[in-house]
C-alpha positions as CSV (number, residue, x, y, z in Angstrom):
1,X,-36.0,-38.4,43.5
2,X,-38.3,-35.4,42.5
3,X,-36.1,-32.7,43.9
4,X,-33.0,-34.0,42.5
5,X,-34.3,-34.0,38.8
6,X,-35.8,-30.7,39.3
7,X,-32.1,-29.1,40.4
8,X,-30.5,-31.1,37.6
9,X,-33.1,-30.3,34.6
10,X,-32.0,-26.2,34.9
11,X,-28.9,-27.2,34.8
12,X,-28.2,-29.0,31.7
13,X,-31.3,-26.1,30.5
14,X,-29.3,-23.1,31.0
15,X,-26.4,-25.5,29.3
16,X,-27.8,-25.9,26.5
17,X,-28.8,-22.5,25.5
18,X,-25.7,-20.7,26.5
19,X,-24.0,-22.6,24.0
20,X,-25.2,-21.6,20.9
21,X,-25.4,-17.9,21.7
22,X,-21.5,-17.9,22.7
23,X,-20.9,-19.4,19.4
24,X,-22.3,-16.5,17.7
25,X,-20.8,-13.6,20.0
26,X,-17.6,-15.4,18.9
27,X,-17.5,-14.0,15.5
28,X,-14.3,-11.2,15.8
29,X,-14.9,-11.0,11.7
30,X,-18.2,-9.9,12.0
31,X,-17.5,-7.7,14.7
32,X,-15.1,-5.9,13.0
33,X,-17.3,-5.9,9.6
34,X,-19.7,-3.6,11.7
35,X,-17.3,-1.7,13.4
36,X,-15.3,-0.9,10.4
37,X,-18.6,-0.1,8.2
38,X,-19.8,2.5,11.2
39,X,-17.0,4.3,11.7
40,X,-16.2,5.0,8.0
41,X,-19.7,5.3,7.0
42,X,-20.3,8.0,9.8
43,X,-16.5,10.0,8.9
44,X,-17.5,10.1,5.3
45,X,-21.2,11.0,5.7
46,X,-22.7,9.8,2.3
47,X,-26.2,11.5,2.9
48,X,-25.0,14.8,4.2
49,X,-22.5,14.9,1.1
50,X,-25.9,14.0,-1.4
51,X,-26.9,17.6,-0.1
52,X,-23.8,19.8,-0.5
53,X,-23.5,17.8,-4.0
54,X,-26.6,19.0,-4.7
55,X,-25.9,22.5,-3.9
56,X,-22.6,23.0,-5.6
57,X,-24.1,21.4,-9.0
58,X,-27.3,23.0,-8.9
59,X,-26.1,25.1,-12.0
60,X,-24.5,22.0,-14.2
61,X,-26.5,19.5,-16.5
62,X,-27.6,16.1,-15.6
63,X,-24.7,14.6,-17.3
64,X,-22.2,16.9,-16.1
65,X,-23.6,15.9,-12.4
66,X,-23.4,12.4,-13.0
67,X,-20.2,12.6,-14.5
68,X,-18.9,15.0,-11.4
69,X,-20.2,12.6,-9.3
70,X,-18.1,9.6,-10.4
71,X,-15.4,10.9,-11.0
72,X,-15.3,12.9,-7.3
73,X,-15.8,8.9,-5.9
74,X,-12.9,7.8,-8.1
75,X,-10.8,10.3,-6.8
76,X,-11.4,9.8,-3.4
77,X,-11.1,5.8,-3.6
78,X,-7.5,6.6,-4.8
79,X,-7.0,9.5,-1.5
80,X,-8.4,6.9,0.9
81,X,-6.6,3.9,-0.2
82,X,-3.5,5.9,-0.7
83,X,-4.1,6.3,3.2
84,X,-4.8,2.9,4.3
85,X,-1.9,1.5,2.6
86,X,1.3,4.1,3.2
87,X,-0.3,6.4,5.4
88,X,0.8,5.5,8.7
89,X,4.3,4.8,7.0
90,X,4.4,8.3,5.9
91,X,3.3,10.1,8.8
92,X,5.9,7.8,11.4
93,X,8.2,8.5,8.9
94,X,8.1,12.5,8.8
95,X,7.0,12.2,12.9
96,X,3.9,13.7,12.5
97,X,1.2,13.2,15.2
98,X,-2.4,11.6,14.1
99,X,-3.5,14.7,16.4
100,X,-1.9,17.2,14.0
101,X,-3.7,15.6,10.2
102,X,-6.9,16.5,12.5
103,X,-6.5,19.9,13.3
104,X,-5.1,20.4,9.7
105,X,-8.2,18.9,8.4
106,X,-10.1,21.2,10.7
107,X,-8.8,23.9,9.4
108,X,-9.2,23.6,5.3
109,X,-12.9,22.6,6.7
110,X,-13.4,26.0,7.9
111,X,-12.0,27.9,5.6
112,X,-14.3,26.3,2.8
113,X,-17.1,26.5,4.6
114,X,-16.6,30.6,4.9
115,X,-16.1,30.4,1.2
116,X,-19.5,28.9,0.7
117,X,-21.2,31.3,3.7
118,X,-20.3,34.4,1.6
119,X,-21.3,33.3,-1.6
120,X,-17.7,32.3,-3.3
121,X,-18.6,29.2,-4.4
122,X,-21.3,30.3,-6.6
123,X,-18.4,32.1,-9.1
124,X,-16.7,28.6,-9.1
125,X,-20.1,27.1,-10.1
126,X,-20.2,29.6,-12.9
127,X,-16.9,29.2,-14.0
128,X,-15.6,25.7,-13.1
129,X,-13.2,26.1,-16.4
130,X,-11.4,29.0,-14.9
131,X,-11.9,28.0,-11.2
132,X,-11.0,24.6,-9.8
133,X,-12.3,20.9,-10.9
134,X,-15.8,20.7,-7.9
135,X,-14.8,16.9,-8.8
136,X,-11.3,17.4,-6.9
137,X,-12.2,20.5,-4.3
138,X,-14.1,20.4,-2.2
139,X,-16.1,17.1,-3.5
140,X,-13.0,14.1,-3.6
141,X,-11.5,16.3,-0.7
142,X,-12.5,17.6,2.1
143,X,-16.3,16.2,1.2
144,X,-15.8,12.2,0.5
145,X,-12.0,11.8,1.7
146,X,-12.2,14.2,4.7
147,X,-9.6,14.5,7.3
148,X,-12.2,11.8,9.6
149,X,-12.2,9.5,6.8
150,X,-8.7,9.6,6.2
151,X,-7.9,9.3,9.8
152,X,-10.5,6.4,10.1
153,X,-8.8,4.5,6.9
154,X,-5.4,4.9,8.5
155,X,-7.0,3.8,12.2
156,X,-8.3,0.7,10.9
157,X,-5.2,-0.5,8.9
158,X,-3.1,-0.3,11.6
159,X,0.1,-2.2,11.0
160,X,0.5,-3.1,14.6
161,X,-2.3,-3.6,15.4
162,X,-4.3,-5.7,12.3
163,X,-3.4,-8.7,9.9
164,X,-3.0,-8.6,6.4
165,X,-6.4,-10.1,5.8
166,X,-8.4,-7.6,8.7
167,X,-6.8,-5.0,6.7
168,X,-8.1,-6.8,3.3
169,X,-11.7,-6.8,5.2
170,X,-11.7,-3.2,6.1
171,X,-10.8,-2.4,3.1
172,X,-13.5,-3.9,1.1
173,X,-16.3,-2.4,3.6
174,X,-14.8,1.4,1.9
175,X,-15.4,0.5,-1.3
176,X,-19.1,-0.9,-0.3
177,X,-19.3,2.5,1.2
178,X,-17.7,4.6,-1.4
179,X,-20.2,2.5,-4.1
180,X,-23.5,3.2,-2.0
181,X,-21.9,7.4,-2.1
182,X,-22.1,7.3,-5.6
183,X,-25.3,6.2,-5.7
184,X,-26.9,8.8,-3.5
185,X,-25.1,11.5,-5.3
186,X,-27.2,9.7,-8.6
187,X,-30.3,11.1,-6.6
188,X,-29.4,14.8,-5.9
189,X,-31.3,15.3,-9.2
190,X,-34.4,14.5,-7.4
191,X,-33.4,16.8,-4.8
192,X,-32.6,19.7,-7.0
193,X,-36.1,19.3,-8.9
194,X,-37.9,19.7,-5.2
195,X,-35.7,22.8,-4.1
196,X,-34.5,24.1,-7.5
197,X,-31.7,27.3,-7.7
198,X,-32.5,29.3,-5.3
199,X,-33.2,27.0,-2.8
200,X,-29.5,25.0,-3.4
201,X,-28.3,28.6,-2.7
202,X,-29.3,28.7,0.5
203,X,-28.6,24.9,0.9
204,X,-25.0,25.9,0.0
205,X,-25.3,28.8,3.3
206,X,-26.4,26.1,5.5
207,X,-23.8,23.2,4.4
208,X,-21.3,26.3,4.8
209,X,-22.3,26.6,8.6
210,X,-22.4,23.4,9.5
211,X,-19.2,23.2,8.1
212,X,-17.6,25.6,10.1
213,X,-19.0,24.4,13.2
214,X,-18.1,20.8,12.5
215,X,-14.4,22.3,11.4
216,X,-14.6,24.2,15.1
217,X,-15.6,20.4,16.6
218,X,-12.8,18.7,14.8
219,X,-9.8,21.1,15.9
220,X,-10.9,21.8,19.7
221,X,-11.5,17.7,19.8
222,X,-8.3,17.5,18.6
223,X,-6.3,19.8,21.0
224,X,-8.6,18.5,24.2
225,X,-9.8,22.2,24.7
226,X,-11.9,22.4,27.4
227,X,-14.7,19.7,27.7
228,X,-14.0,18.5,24.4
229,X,-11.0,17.2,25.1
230,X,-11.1,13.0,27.0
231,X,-11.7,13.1,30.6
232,X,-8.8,13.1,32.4
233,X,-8.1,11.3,35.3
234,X,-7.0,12.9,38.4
C-alpha cells in the first residue's frame, strides 16, 4: 500500500498547483495591457523627450514651459488618435506601404536633428513669434507623435486584427502614457536649474546626434539594408 500512495500523492500535487498558475497565464487582457503599454511607451520615449524639452525651452519662463509642455501633449493626443482611429483607412486607401510612413519619418528625423547640430534651433528659441510654434515642431511632432509612435498606434488598432473593445484598451494605455509625458516635461525645470544655458546648448548638440543616428536606424530598418533588415530565410 505504501508505494501506491506515494505514486498517487505527486500526482494529485503537481495537479493542484498547475491549476492556479494556468488560470493566471490565461489573462490575453493583461497580456495585451503590457504589451501595448511597452511598445508605445518605448516609440514615444517620455524620458528622452524631458531632455530635448529641456533644451529647446531653456530660454522661455516657467510658465511659458509649462504651458509649451501641455499644449505639445494636447497636440499630440489629437496626431496619435487621429492615427489609431482612420489611419490604417487612410493609408489602404491611398496604397501606401506601413514601410514607406517609416522611412518618411526617418527622414524629417534627420533633417531636424542637423538643424539642432548646427545651432538652428537656438534662433527659433529666440524668436518663436517669428519662427514656428516649439509646441507643434518638433515637440507634438516628430518628438511625442513620432513616426514609431504613430506606426505603433496604428499597429495596435488594427482592424483586422483587434476588437472594438482591444482597440478601446489600447487606447486608454496612450493616454496613461501621454499623461505620465506631461508630467516629466513638469520636471525639466529641475533639470534646467542643474545644467543651466549653456549646458542645454550642448544638450540640444547631443539630442541633435542622437537624432540623426536614430533617424539613420529608422530608415535602413525600414528598407532591410544590410543586417538591419529581418533575417531572411534561405
Amino acid at each position: 500500500m505504501l508505494p501506491t500512495l506515494t505514486r498517487s500523492y505527486p500526482r494529485h500535487f503537481t495537479f493542484y498547483v498547475a491549476e492556479p498558475l494556468s488560470s493566471i497565464h490565461m489573462s490575453p487582457l493583461l497580456i495585451k495591457i503590457s504589451k501595448d503599454f511597452a511598445t508605445i511607451w518605448t516609440t514615444i520615449d517620455p524620458i528622452g523627450n524631458v531632455a530635448l524639452f529641456a533644451g529647446l525651452t531653456a530660454l522661455l519662463t516657467r510658465k511659458e514651459r509649462h504651458l509649451t509642455a501641455l499644449r505639445a501633449v494636447i497636440y499630440a493626443t489629437i496626431i496619435l488618435v487621429g492615427a489609431m482611429t482612420a489611419g490604417q483607412v487612410i493609408l489602404d486607401a491611398i496604397g501606401i506601404h506601413m514601410h514607406s510612413l517609416k522611412v518618411a519619418g526617418g527622414v524629417i528625423l534627420f533633417l531636424f536633428g542637423v538643424q539642432m547640430l548646427f545651432g538652428k534651433m537656438d534662433k527659433a528659441e529666440r524668436s518663436p513669434e517669428e519662427g514656428r510654434d516649439l509646441a507643434v515642431f518638433p515637440l507634438a511632432v516628430p518628438a511625442i507623435a513620432g513616426p514609431g509612435a504613430m506606426m505603433a498606434a496604428i499597429v495596435l488598432t488594427d482592424n483586422d486584427v483587434y476588437t472594438v473593445p482591444e482597440r478601446i484598451e489600447t487606447g486608454i494605455v496612450l493616454l496613461v502614457v501621454l499623461l505620465l509625458t506631461y508630467l516629466l516635461l513638469l520636471f525639466s525645470d529641475a533639470i534646467l536649474r542643474v545644467i543651466g544655458r549653456q549646458g542645454a546648448s550642448v544638450l540640444v548638440r547631443v539630442m541633435g546626434l542622437i537624432l540623426c543616428s536614430l533617424a539613420v536606424e529608422i530608415v535602413l530598418t525600414a528598407l532591410a539594408v544590410g543586417s538591419w533588415g529581418p533575417a531572411k530565410g534561405p
